[in-house]
N, C-alpha and C positions, 0 to 999 in steps of 0.2 A: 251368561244372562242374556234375555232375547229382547233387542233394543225394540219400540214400538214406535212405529214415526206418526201413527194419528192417533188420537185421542177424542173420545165420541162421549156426550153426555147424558146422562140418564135420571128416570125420573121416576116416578110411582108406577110406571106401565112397565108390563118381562120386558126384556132384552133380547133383541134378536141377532142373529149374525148379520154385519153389515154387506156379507158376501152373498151368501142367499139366503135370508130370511128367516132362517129355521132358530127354533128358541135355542136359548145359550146357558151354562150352565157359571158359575162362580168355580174358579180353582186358586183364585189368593183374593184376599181384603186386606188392604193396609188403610186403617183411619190415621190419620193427622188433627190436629187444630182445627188447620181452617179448609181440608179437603178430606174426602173419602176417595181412594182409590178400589175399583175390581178389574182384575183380569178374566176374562172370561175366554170359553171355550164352546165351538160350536157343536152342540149334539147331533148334524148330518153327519155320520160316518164317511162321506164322500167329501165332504169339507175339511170338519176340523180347523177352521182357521181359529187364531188367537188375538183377543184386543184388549186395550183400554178402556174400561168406563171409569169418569169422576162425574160424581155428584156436584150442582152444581145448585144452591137456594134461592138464586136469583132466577132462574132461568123458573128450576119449577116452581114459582111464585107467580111467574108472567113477570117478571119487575122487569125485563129484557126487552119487551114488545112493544 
C-alpha cells in the first residue's frame, strides 16, 4: 500500500496535480462519517504523480477564514 505524507483539501473547483498543475483524475473514493477521502492521479503522462484529497465543510464554507 503507497503511504501519502501530504494531504491536500478540496472543494467544488477540479483538482489539479499539486506538481504541475495539469487536471487529476479520481482512482479510489473512500467516504467515512465524518470525512471523504480521494486518491487522485495525475493525467500529464510525464507526471503521473499520486495524492490525497479530503473534503473538508468548513474550509468550503469560509467557516476557516
Amino acid at each position: 500500500m503507497k503511504s501519502f505524507s501530504e494531504i491536500f483539501i478540496y472543494s467544488d473547483q477540479p483538482v489539479t496535480c499539486p506538481n504541475c498543475g495539469s487536471r487529476s483524475e479520481i482512482i479510489l473514493e473512500l467516504s467515512q462519517i465524518n470525512y471523504q477521502t480521494q486518491i487522485h492521479k495525475c493525467k500529464n503522462t510525464k507526471c503521473v504523480h499520486e495524492f490525497e484529497m479530503q473534503y473538508d465543510e468548513e474550509f468550503d464554507n469560509g467557516a476557516l477564514l
